[in-house]
C-alpha positions as CSV (number, residue, x, y, z in Angstrom):
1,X,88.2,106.6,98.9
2,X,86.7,104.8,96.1
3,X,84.0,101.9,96.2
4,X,84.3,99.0,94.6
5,X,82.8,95.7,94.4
6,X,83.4,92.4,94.1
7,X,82.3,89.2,93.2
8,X,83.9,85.9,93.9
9,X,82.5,82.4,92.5
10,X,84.1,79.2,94.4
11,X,83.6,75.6,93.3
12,X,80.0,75.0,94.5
13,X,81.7,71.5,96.2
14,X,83.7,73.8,98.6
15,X,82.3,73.2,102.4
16,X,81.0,76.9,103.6
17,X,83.6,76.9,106.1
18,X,86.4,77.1,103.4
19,X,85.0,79.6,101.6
20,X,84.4,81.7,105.1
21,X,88.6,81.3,105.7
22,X,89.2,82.1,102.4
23,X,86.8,85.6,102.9
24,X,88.6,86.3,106.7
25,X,92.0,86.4,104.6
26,X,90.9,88.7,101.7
27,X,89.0,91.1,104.2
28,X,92.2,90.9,106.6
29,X,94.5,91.8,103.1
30,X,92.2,94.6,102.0
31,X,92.3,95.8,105.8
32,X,96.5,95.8,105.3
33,X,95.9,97.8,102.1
34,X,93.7,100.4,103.8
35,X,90.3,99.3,102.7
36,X,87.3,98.8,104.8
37,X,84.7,96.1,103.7
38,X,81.3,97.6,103.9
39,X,79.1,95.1,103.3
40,X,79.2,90.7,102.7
41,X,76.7,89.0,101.0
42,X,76.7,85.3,100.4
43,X,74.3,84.3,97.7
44,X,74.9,80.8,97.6
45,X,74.9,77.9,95.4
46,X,73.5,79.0,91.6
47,X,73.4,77.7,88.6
48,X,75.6,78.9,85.8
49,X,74.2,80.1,82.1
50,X,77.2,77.9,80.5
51,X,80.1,75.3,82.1
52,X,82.5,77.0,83.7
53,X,86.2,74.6,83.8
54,X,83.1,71.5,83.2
55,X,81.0,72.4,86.6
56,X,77.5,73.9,86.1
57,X,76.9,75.4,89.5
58,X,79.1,78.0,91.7
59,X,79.1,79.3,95.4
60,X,78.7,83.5,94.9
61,X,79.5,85.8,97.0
62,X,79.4,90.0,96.9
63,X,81.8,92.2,98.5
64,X,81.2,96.3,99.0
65,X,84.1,97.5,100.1
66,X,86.1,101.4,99.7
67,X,90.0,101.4,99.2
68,X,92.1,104.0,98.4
69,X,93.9,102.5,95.3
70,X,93.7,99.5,93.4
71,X,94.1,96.2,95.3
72,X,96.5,94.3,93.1
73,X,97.2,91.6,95.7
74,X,93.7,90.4,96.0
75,X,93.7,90.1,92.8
76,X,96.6,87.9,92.5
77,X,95.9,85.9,95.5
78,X,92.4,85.5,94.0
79,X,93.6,83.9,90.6
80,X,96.0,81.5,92.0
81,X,93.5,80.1,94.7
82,X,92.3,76.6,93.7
83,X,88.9,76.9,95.0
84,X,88.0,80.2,92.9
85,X,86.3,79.8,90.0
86,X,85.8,83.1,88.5
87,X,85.9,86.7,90.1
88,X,85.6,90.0,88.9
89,X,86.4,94.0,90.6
90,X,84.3,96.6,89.4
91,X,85.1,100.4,90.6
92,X,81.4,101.8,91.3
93,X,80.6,105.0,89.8
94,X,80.2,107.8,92.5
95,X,76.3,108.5,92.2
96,X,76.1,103.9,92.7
97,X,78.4,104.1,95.6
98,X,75.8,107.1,97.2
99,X,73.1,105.5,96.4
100,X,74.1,102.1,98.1
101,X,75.2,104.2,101.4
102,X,78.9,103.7,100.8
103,X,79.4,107.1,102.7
104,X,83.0,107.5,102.1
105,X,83.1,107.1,98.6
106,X,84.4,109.9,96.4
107,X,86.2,110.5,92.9
């Protein structure tokens, strides 16, 4: 499987309890798509280096996850959701996906 991770910015005026639905449903889709998310992180409310659609802050959060293919319906579901600002998939390379303990990660 390979790692990937990503990173989802909402509207920094979404309540945390909107943002935790909208995670359940993209961990229950990757789950439908065979992938297994390895690790949550919620960052919080930061400040952006430039506007971003006229709002200067954003609520982050970082996904680890392994899949076996591409996951073309997050993605989708991810750019039509009102509440999502920005977000961005990035395949790890193998020797990042070792060294951050994703165990099943391969080429």
């Amino acid at each position: 499987m390979r790692a990937y991770e990503l990173m989802v910015i909402f509207r920094a005026d979404t309540d945390e309890s909107t943002i935790q639905t909208f995670i359940n449903r993209l961990e229950a889709m990757a789950e439908e798509a065979g992938a297994s998310i390895e690790k949550m992180d919620k960052w919080g409310v930061r400040d952006f280096a430039f506007e971003i659609q006229k709002l200067q802050q954003g609520f982050y959060v970082v996904l680890e996850f392994l899949s076996p293919n591409a996951l073309n319906e997050l993605d989708r579901v991810m750019r039509l959701a009102d509440e999502v600002l920005r977000h961005k998939f990035l395949r790890l390379p193998l020797d990042e996906a070792h060294r951050r303990g994703l165990a099943g990660a391969t080429a």
